[in-house]
N, C-alpha and C positions, 0 to 999 in steps of 0.2 A: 135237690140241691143244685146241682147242674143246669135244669132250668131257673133258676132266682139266679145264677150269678150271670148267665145268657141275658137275661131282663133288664137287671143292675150295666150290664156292660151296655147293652143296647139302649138305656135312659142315658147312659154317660156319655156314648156316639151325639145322643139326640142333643143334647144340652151343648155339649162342645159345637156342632156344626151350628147351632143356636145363639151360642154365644160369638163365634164366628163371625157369623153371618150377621149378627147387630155391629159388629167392631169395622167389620168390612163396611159396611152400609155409612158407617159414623165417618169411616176416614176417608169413604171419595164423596160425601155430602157436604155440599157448598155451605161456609162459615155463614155467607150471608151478612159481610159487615155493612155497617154504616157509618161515614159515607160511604160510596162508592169505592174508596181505596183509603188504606189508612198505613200510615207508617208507624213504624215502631221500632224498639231497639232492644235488643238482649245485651248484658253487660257483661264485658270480659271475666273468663273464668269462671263461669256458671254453667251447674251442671243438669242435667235432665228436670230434677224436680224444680229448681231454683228456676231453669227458662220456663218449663210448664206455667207456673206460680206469677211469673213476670207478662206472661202472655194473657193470663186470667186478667193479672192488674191493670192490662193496657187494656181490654174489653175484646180481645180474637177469643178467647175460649172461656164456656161460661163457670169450668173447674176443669183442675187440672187433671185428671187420674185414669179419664180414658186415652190423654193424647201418651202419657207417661206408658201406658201400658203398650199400645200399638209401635210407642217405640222402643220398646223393649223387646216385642213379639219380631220385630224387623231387625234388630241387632244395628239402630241407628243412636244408641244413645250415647258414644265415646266421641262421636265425627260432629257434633255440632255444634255450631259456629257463632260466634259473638258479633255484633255490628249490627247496621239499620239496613232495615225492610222494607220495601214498599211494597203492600197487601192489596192484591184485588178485592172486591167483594164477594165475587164467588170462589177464594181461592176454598178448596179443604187440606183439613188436617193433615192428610195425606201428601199434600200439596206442599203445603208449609212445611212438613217434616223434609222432605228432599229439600227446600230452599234453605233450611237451616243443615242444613245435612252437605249441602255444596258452596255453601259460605257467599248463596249467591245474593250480596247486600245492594243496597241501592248506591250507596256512600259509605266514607272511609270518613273521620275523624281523629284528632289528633289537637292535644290542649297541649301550649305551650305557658308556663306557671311564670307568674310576677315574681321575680328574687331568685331566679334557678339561672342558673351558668350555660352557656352556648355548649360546652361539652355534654351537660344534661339532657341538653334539646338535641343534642345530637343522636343522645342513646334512644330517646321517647319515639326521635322517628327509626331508626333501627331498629326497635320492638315493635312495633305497629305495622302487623301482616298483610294491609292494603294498604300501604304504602312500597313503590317498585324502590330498590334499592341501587343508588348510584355512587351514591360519596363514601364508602364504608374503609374504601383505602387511598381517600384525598385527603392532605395536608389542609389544617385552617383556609391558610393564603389561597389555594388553589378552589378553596368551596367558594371565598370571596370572592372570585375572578367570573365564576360562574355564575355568581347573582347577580354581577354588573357591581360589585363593591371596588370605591377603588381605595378601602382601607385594606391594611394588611393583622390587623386583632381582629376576631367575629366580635369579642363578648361584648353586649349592650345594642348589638344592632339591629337587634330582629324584635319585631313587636309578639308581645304575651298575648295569644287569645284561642279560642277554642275555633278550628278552623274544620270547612266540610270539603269533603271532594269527592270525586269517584275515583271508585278502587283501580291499582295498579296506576297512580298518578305519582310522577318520582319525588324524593327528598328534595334536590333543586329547586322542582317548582313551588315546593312547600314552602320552602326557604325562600322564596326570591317573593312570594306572596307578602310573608312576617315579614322580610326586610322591606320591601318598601309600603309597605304599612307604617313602617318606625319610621321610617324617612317623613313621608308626608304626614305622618301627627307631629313629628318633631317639627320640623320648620313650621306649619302653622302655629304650633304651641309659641315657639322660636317668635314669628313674627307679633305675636301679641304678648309678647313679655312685660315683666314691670321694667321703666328704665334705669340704669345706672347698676347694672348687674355686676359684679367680680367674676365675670366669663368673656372670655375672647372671642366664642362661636357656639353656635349650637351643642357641638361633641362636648364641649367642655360640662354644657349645663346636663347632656347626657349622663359624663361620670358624673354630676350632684346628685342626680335624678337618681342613679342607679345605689348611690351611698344610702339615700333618703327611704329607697325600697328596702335596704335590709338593715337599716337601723327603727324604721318604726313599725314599732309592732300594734300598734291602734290607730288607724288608720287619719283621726281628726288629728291629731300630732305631727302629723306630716308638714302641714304651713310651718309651723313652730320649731322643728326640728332642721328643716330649711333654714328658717329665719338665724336661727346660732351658728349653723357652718358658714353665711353669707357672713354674720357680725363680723365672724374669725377671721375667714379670708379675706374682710378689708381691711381690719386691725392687722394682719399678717401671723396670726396666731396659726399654729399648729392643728388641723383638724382633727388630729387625736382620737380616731374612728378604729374601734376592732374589728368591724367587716372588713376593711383595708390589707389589715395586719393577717386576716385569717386567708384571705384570698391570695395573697404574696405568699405563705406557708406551703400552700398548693395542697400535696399529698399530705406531705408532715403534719398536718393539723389534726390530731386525732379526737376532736369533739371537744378540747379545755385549751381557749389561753391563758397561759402563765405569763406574771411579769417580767420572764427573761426572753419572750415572744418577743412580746412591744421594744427590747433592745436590738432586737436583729434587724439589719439594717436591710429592705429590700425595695423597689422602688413604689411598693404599696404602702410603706409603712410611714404612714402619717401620723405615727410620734415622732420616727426621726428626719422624716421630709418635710419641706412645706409647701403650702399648695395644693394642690387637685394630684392624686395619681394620675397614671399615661396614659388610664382607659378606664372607662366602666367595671364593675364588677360584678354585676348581675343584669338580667333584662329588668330594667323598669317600666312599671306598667303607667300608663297615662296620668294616675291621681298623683305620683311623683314626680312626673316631668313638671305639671301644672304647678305643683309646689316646690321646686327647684328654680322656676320661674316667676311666682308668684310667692314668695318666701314672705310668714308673718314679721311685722315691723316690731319686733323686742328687741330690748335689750339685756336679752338675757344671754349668756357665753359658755355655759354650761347644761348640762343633763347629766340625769341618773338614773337606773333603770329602778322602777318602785316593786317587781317581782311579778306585774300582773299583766306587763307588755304594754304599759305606762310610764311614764319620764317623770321625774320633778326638778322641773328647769331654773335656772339659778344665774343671778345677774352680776354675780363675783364670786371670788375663788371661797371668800370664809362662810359664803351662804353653800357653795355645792360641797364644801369639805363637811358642814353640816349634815345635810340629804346625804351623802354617802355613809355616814355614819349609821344614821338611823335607818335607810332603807339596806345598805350592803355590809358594813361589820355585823351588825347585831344581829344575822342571817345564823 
């Protein structure tokens, strides 16, 4: 009896330093990619299996379950790190696991969204860990002073896009990138406008640009929805916009306007102002500015929303009181 379980012990020494000894071998032998070096990216808040998995699908490893294992056997599976790689060809497993493991990425990335608020862009770069942190206790005015703004509002100035850099590259520089990105699409937009516009300068056609971004919700409606806020503001009509109303609410807005909103008087509220609010409201993105400047020729003075993130536009008051009936009472 004693000798069979010395045997059994001694097959299970043999097979463990066996099995060992293949996992050792796997994790300092060269991946071997093609080409020569390949970048790649794990996505924030993924964990062990999920990067494995991700690694597979970019072509570094041929299945996931030996790298999952070795790093579990190294107690590296809590420490590792989201962002882009740039892969030698002969890095290994081994290899890569410490590179994910010290967060050491090649670049930092950071999207800033069409229709989102300069306080938004603000948080996105405060959560994003390769990004160095500068402005976290500066005033709006004092962030604009540092991009070379010599407005004293951010909201609307900074251009939406998904931007790369290397890591530990500060918020400012981030900022002063988007900002004058917006700068120079806007004045070129600016100088190729249609003529005889109801804007006094570029900013102006900004706040349209930026209305146009968070009132159209399918994207080919953009001309057409321009085209009604231009009609209005040269008739002198009331732009009568509830992104206006919702952004002058500020905090207060808790997801529903009511029609005791649209009475509150603030200087966004374009039921009871007329004209452009003081500033943008949101970043817009370029398909906006374009169509804030290139506004469709109707004569249509109204919209309604159809439910599907579609308008049915209406070229007097008893055709839109119509469309509201049909598409919003009978909701």
């Amino acid at each position: 009896m004693i000798k069979r379980i010395k045997r059994w012990l001694l097959l299970s020494c043999v097979c463990l330093f066996l099995v060992g000894a293949w996992l050792t071998y796997y994790a300092i032998s060269p991946l071997k990619l093609q080409p020569n070096s390949q970048e790649i990216f794990i996505e924030p808040k993924s964990g062990l299996r999920s990067i494995a998995n991700q690694l597979v699908a970019q072509g570094v490893l041929k299945e996931p379950w030996r790298f999952i294992l070795i790093a579990k056997l190294l107690n590296k599976e809590q420490y590792l790190q989201a962002g882009n790689y740039t892969l030698n060809k002969n890095v290994s497993p081994y290899q890569l696991l410490l590179s994910l493991n010290h967060g050491k990425t090649t670049q930092g990335s950071v999207t800033f969204i069409e229709g989102r608020t300069f306080a938004q862009m603000r948080e996105r770069l405060a959560n994003n860990d390769a990004v160095k942190q500068t402005i976290v206790n500066l005033s709006e005015a004092e962030v604009l002073q540092l991009v070379g703004s010599p407005y004293k509002v951010a909201e609307g100035l900074f251009f939406p896009d998904t931007f790369y850099f290397n890591r530990n590259t500060t918020d400012v520089a981030l900022l002063t990138i988007s900002y004058n990105a917006m700068q120079s699409k806007l004045e070129r937009a600016w100088q190729n406008r249609e003529p005889n516009l109801p804007y006094k300068n570029s900013y102006q056609a900004l706040i349209m640009a930026s209305i146009i971004e968070k009132e159209t919700g399918k994207a080919s409606e953009r001309p057409m929805i321009a085209g009604v806020f231009v009609n209005r503001l040269r008739l002198g009509m009331r732009l009568q916009t509830d992104p206006t109303v919702i952004y002058g609410m500020g905090v207060q807005f808790d997801g529903n306007i009511r029609k005791k909103d649209l009475l509150v008087d603030t200087p966004y509220n374009t039921y009871t102002r007329g004209g452009l609010p003081p500033t943008p409201i949101a970043m817009p993105g370029l398909a906006a500015i374009e169509a804030a400047l290139h506004p469709e020729k109707t004569k249509a003075l109204y919209f309604v929303g159809k439910g599907d993130g579609s308008h049915v536009f209406s070229n007097n008051l008893v055709e839109h009181n119509r469309a509201v009936v049909s598409y919003q009472l009978k909701k």
